[in-house]
C-alpha positions in Angstrom: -7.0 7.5 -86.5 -8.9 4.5 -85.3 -12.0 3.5 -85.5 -13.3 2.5 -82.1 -12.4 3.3 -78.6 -13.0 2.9 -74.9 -14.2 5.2 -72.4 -12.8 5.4 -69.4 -14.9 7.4 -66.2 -12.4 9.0 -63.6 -15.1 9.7 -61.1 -13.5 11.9 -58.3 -10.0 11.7 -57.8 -8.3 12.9 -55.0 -8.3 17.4 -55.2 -10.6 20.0 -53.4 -13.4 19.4 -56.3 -15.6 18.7 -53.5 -15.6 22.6 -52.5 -16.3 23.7 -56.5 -18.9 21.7 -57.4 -21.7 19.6 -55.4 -21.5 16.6 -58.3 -18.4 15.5 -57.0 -19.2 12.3 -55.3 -17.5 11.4 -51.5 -19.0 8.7 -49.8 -18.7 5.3 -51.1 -22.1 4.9 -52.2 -21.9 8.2 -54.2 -19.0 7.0 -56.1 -20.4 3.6 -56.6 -23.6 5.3 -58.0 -21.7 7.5 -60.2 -19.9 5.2 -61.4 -23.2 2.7 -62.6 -24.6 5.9 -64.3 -21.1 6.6 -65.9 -21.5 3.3 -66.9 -25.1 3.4 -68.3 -23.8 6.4 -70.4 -21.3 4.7 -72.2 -18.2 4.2 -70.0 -16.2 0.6 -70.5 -14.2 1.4 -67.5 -14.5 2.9 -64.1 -11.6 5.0 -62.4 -12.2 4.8 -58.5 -10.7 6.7 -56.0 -12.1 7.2 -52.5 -12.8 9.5 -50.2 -13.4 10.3 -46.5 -16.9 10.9 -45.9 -16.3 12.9 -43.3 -13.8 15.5 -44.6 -14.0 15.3 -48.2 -10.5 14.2 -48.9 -8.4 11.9 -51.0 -8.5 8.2 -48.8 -6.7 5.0 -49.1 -8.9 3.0 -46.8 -9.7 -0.6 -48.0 -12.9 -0.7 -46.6 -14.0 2.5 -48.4 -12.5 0.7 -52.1 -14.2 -2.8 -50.6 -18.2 -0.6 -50.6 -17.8 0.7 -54.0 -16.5 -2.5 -55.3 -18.7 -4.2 -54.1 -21.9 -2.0 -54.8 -20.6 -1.5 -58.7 -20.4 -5.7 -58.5 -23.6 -6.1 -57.6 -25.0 -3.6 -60.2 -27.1 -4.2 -62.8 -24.0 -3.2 -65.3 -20.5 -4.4 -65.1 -17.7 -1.7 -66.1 -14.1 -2.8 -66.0 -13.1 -1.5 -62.5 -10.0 0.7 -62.5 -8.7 1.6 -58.8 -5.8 3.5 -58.1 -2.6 2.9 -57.1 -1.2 7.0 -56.9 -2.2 6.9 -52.6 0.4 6.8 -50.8 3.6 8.7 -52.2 2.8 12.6 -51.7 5.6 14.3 -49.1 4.7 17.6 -48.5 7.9 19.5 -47.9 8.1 21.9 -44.6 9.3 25.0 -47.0 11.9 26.5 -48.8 14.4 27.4 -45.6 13.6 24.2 -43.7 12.5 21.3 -46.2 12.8 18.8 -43.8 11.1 17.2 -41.3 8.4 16.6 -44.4 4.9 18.9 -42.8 2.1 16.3 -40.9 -0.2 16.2 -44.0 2.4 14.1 -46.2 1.3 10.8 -46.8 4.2 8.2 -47.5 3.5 4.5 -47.1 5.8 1.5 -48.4 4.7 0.0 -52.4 2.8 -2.9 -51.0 0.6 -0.9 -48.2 0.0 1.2 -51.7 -1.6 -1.9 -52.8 -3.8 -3.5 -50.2 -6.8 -2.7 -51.6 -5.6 -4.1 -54.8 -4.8 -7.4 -53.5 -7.6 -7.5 -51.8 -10.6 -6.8 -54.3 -8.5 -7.8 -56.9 -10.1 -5.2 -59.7 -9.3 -6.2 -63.3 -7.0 -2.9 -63.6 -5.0 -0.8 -61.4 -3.0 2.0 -61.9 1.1 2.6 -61.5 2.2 6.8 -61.8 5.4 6.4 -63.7 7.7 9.0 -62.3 7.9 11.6 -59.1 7.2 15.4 -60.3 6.0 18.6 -58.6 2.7 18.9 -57.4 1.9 22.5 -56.0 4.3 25.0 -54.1 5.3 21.9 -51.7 3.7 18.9 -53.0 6.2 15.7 -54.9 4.3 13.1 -56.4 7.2 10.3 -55.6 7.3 7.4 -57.3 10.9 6.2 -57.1 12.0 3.6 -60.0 12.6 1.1 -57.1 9.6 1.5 -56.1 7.6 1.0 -59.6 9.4 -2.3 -59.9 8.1 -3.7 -56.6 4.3 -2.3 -57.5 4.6 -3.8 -61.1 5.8 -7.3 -59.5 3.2 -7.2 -57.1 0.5 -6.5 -59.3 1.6 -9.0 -61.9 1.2 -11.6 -59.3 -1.8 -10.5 -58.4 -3.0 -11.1 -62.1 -4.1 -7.3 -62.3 -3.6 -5.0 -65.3 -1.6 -2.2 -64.7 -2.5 0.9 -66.2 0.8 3.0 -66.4 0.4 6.4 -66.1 2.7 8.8 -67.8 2.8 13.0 -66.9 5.9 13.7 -68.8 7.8 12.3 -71.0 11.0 10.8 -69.0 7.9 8.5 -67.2 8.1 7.0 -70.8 11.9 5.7 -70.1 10.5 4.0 -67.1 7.9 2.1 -68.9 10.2 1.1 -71.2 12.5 -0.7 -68.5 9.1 -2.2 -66.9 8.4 -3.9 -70.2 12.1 -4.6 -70.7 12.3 -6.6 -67.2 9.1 -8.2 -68.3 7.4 -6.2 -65.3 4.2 -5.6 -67.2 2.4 -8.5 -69.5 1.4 -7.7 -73.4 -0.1 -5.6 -74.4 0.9 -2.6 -72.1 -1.9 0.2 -71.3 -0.8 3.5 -70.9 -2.3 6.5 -70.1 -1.0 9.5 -71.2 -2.1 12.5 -68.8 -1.7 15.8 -70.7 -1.9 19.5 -69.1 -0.9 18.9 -65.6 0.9 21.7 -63.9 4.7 20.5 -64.1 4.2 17.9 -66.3 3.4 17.3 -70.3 1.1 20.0 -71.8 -1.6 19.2 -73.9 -0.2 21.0 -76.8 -1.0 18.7 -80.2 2.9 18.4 -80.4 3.6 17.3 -77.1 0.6 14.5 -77.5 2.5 13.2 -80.9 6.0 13.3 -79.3 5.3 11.2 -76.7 2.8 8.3 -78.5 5.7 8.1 -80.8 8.0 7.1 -78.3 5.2 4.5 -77.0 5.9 1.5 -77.1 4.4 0.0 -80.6 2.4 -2.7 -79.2 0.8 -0.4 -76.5 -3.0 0.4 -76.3 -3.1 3.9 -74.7 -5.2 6.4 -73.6 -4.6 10.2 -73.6 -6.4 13.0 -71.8 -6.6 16.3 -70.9 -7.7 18.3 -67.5 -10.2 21.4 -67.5 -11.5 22.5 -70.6 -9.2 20.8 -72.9 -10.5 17.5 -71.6 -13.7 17.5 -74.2 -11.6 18.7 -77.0 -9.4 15.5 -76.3 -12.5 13.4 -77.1 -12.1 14.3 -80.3 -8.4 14.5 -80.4 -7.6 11.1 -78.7 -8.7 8.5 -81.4 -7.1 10.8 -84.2 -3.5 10.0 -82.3 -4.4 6.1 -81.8 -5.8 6.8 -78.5 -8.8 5.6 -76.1 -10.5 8.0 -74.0 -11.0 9.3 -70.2 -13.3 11.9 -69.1 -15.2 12.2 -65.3 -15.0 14.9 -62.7 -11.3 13.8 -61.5 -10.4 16.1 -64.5 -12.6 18.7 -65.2 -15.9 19.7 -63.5 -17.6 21.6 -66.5 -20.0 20.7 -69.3 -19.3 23.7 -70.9 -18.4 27.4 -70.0 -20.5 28.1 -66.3 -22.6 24.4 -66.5 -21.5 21.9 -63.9 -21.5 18.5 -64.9 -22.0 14.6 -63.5 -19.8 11.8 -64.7 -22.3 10.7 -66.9 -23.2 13.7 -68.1 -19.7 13.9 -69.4 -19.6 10.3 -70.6 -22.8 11.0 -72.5 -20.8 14.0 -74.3 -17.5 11.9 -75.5 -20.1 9.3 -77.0 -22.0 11.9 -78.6 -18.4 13.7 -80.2 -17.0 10.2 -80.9 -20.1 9.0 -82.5 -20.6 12.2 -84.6 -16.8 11.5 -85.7 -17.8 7.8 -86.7 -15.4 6.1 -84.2 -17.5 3.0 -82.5 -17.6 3.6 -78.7 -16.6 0.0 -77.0 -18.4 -2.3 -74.4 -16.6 -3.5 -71.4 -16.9 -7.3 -72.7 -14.4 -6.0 -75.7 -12.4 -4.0 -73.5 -11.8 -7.0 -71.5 -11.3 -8.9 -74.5 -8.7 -6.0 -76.1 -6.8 -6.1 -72.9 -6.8 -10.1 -72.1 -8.3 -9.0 -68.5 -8.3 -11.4 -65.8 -12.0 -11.1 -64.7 -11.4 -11.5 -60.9 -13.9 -13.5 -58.3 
């Protein structure tokens, strides 16, 4: 167990959350506001996707990341901003008889366009998926090994933080060659994303396999989706691990009661705090994490 931890807030994500619950913020000053109260509620670090306004869906347009940067920046708080880097790689198949011409609404861009943003606001974190694996019927996350080395060397000399993310645990063979190739500075973050459909479960066995093939110098996260992502409030710091709650993952305060971000922020401090384990500021996070604060 240890003793103090970081929240991270994973505001909104990319899913149809915006049709089950009217919390889920879409425009850019929606996110941006969620993410300051998230912030005032205990979160060290913000997760940010984006959205189009118009249609409710995932985006990865720079100058919907460039208003929420900028609007969190010139907040009265100052969370660690975390955006993605999972746009960008999902090829929808055209079915099981004819796979191929990939259907209209796949969206695959080369590693660098999956950073512009990045490079261009230049957070203090980003993240890198660590592997391809089924999502839905059709769906592949795909995130070849090719093209994790050319993201990781980007954002390296961009003087970001990568935050790898890890589904299953083969991703864990492809952090291990990142660090290996020196692709990723000390000390690695991971974030260990449990009870996905098609990839790790969140069973209590699953969650100790895989930090114990983590590298040992790692500072790691682990989480849960839906209703196991309270629970793993409580579980995370008794398996070495920081947390993440927010809406990306789960929607509910508890059986029928919708939630905000910092509703659910306020929750994880409460359980942590109740457990004695010290929720951390984003000063100490950035210190934790040597974070380049960016200009």
């Amino acid at each position: 167990m240890i003793s103090e931890v970081f929240i991270t807030c994973a505001l909104t994500g990319t899913g149809n959350a915006v049709e089950r619950s009217p919390h889920v913020p879409v425009t850019p000053k929606e996110i941006a506001e969620s993410a300051i109260e998230a912030a005032r509620a205990g979160a060290a670090v913000v997760h940010v996707h984006v959205r189009d306004p118009q249609t409710g869906q995932g985006s990865r347009h720079p100058a919907l990341y460039r208003e929420v940067v900028e609007r969190i920046r010139k907040s009265d708080v100052n969370p660690v901003i975390n955006l993605t880097g999972g746009m960008g790689c999902v090829l929808t198949l055209g079915g099981v008889d004819s796979p191929l011409p990939p259907a209209p609404e796949s969206d695959m861009v080369g590693a660098l366009d999956r950073l512009i943003h990045v490079a261009e606001l230049r957070p203090e974190i980003c993240t890198l998926d660590c592997g391809t694996m089924n999502f839905g019927s059709h769906n592949v996350m795909v995130n070849t090994s090719s093209t994790l080395r050319a993201m990781a060397a980007h954002v390296k000399e961009l003087g970001v933080r990568p935050e790898l993310e890890v589904f299953d645990t083969g991703h864990l063979v492809q952090v291990h060659e990142l660090i290996k190739e020196g692709l990723i500075d000390n000390p690695p973050l991971i974030q260990l994303c449990m009870g996905i459909r098609y990839g790790a479960p969140h069973d209590l066995t699953t969650l100790l396999a895989m930090v114990n093939q983590l590298p040992p110098e790692a500072i790691y996260s682990a989480f849960s989706i839906g209703r196991m992502q309270l629970p793993y409030a409580a579980l995370a710091p008794l398996a070495g691990a920081n947390v993440r709650v927010g809406l990306e993952d789960n929607l509910y305060l508890s059986r029928g009661r919708l939630a905000t971000n910092a509703e659910l922020v306020q929750r994880a401090v409460e359980i942590l705090e109740r457990m004695g384990v010290r929720v951390m500021s984003p000063d100490e996070v950035r210190e934790k994490l040597a974070l380049k604060v960016q200009v």
